[in-house]
C-alpha positions as CSV (number, residue, x, y, z in Angstrom):
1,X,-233.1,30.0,-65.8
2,X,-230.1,30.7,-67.9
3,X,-230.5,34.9,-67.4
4,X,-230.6,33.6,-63.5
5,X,-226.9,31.8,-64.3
6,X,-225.5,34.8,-66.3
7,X,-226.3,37.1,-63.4
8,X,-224.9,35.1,-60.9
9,X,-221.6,34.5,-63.1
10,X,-221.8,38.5,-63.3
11,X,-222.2,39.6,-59.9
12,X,-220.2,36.7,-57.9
13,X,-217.7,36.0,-59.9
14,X,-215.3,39.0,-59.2
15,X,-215.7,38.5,-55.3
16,X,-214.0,35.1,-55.7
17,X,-211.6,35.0,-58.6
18,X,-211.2,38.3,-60.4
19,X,-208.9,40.9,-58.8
20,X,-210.7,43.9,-60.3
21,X,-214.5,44.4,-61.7
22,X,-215.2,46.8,-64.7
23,X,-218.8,48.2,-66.2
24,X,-218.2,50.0,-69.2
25,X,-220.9,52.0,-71.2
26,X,-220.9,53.7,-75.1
27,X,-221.5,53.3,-78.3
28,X,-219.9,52.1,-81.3
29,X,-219.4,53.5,-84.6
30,X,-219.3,50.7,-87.3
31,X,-218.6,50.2,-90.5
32,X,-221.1,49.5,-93.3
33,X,-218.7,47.7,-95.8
34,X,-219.9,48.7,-99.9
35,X,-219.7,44.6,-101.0
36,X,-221.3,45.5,-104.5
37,X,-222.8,48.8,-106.2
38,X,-221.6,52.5,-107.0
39,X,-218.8,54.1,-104.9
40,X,-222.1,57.0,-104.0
41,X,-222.4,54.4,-101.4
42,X,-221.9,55.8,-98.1
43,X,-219.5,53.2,-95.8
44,X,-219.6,54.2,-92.3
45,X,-221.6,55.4,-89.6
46,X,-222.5,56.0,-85.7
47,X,-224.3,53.8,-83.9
48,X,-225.0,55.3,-81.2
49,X,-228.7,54.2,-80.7
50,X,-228.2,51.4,-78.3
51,X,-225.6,51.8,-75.5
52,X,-223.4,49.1,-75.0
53,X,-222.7,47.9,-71.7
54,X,-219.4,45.6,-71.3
55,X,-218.8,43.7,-68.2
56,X,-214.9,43.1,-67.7
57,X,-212.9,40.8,-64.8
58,X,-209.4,41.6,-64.6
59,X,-206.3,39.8,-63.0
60,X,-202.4,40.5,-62.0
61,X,-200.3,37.8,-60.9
62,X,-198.0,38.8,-58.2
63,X,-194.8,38.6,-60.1
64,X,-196.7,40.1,-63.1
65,X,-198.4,43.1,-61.1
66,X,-198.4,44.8,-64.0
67,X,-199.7,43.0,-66.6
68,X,-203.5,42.1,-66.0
69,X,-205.0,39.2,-67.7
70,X,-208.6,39.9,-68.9
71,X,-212.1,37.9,-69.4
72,X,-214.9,39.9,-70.6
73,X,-218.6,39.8,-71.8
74,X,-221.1,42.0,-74.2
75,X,-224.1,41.7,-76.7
76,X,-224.9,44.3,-79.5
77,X,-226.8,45.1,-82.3
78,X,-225.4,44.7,-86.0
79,X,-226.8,47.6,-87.9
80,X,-225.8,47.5,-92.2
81,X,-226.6,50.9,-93.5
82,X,-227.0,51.9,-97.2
83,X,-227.0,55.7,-98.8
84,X,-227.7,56.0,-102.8
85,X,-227.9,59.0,-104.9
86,X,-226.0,61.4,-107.4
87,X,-223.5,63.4,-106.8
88,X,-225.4,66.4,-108.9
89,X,-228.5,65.6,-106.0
90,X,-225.6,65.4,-103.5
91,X,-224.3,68.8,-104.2
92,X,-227.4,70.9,-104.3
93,X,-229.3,69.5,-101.5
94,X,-230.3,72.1,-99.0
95,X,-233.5,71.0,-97.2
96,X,-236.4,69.4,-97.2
97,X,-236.7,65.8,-97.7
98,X,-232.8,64.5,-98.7
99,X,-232.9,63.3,-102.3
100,X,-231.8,59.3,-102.4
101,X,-232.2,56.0,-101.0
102,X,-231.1,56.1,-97.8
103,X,-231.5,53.3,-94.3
104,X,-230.3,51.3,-92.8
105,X,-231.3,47.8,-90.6
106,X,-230.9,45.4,-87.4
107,X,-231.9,41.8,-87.8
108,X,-228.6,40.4,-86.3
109,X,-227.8,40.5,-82.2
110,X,-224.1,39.9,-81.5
111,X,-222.3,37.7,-78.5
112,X,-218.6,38.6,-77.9
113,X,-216.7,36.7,-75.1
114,X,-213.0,37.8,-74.8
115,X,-210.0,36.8,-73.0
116,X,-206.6,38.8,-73.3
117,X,-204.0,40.6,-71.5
118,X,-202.7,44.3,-71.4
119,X,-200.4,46.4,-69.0
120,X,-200.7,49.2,-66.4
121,X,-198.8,52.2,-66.7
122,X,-198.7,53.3,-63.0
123,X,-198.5,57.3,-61.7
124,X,-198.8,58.9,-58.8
125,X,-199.1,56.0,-56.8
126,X,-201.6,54.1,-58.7
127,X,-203.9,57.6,-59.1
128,X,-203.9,57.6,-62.7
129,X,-203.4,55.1,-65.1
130,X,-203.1,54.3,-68.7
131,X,-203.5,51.0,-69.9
132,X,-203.7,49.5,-73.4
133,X,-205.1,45.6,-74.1
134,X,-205.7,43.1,-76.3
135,X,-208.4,41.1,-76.5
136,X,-209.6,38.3,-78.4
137,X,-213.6,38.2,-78.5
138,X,-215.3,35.1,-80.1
139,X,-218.3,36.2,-81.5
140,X,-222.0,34.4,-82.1
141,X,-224.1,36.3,-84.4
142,X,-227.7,35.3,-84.1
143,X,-230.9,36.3,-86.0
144,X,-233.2,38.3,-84.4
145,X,-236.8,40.1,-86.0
146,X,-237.7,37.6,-88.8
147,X,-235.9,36.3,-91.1
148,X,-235.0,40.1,-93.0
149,X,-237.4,43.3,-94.1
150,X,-238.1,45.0,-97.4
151,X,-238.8,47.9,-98.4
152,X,-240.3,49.2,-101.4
153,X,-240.9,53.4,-102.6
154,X,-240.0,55.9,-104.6
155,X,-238.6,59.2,-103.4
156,X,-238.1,62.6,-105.1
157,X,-239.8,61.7,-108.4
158,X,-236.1,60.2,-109.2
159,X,-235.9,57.1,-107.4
160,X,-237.1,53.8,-107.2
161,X,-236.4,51.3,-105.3
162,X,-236.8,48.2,-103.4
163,X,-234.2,47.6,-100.5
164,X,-233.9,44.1,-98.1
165,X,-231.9,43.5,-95.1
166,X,-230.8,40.1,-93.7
167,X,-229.6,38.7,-90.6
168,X,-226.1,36.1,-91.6
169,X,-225.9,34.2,-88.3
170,X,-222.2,32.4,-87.5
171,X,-219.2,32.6,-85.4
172,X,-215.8,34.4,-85.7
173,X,-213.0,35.7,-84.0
174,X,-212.5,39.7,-83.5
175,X,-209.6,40.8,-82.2
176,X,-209.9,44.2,-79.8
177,X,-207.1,46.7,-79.3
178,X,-207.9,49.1,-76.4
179,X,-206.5,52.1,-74.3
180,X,-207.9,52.9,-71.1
181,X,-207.0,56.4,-69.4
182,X,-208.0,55.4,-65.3
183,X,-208.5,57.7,-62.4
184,X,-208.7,56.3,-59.0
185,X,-211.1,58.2,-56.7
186,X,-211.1,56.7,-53.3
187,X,-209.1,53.4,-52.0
188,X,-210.2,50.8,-54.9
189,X,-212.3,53.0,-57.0
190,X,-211.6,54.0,-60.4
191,X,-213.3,55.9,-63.2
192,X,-211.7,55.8,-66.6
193,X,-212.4,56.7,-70.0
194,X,-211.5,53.5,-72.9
195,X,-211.2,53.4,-76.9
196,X,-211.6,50.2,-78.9
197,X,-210.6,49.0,-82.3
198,X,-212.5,45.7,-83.7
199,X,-211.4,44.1,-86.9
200,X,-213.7,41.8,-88.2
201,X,-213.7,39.7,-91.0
202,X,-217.2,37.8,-91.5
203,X,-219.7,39.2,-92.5
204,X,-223.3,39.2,-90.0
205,X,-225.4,41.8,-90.7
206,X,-226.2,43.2,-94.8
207,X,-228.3,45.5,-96.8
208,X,-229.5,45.7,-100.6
209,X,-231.2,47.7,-102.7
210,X,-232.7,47.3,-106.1
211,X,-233.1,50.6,-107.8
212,X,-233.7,53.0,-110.7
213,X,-232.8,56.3,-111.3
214,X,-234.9,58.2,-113.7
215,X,-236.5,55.0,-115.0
216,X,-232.9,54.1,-115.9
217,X,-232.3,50.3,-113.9
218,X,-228.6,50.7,-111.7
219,X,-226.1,48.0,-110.3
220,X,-227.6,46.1,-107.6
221,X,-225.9,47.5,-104.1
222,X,-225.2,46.0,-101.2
223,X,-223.7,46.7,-98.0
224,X,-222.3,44.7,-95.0
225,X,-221.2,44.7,-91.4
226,X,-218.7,42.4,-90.8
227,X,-217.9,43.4,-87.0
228,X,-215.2,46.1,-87.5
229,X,-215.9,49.1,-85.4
230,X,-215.0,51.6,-82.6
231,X,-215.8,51.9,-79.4
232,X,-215.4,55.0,-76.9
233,X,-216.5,53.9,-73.6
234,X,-216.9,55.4,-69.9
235,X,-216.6,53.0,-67.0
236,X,-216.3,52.3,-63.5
237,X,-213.8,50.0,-61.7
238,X,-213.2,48.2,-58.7
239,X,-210.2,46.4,-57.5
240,X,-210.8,43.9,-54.6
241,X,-207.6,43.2,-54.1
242,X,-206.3,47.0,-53.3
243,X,-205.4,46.7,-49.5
244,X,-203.3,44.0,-50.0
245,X,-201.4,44.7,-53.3
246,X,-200.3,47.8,-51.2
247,X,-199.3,45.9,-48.0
């Protein structure tokens, strides 16, 4: 019943309140925070595994016909990725299988529900566009797959380990700065290219590893995701409104 209700708030919502509808699709590339452990530890990655799909109302008041005022919705994985090994293993690796501990994890599925604002830098007669926004998403992070995963081996002769990663469920505020580039292609139609910035703060998503190198026992590491990322996006827009703001 409740997927019923989101669709419904998806799909009928613009037709009576919004002035313009956006679908946006991408992916994400997130940082995997070193909390504790050797600086080895790699801190970033793509994610790129799952597109994200954003659905965005937008609207401008009539003495504000520039400024729109946003409400928008989205769910994502949080991925934690960890990458251990020496610099001397680094350095001289050519192929084969890569020397290290290396992997990474989901157990955590984000909610972000954002309200903000932005403005509309008009050309040609509302053809093109460029439009940067600020967003405030409130995030729910729930755990998904079980309460974590380990992971025990040895690779290389070298390395030893034995790896968890854990779901931290919670709430927090992200706040999203964005810049649209828009291209309107017939009457009320618009595609358009976007990037994002997220800060987080809390972390949802993490990643450990016990290991030894050469029998020799190393600092425990441990990675997070605390929902700080960016986001390049494609989408497509519709403004209901666009006989009438032209009147």
């Amino acid at each position: 019943m409740k997927y019923i209700l989101v669709l419904i708030f998806i799909f009928y919502f613009p037709f009576i309140y919004c002035q313009e509808f956006e679908i946006l699709n991408g992916f994400e590339l997130y940082y995997s925070k070193v909390e504790t452990g050797s600086p080895n530890i790699s801190d970033k990655y793509f994610n790129n595994g799952d597109p994200i799909f954003k659905f965005r109302y937008s609207h401008c008041f009539k003495k504000l016909n520039k400024i729109p005022m946003y409400a928008q919705f989205y769910a994502d994985r949080s991925f934690a990725h960890i990458e251990i090994r020496t610099k001397e293993d680094d350095k001289n690796w050519t192929e084969g299988i890569r020397p290290g501990i290396g992997g990474g994890s989901s157990r955590t599925r984000v909610y972000r529900i954002g309200v903000g604002a932005g403005y509309n830098f008009d050309f040609l007669e509302s053809r093109f566009m460029v439009s940067p926004k600020l967003i405030v998403n409130f995030e729910k992070a729930v755990a998904t797959s079980g309460a974590g995963l380990r992971t025990q081996g040895e690779v290389n002769g070298r390395y030893t380990f034995d790896t968890y990663a854990g779901s931290i469920p919670g709430n927090q505020i992200i706040p999203e700065f964005g810049m649209a580039l828009k291209l309107r292609c017939i009457r009320g139609l618009y595609l358009f290219t976007e990037y994002s910035y997220l800060q987080g703060h809390r972390p949802n998503q993490y990643i450990e590893a016990e290991f030894f190198i050469d029998g020799v026992p190393q600092p425990k590491a441990r990675n997070i995701n605390d929902g700080t990322a960016h986001q390049v996006m494609a989408g497509i827009s519709y403004d209901f409104k666009y006989k009438k703001k032209r009147r």
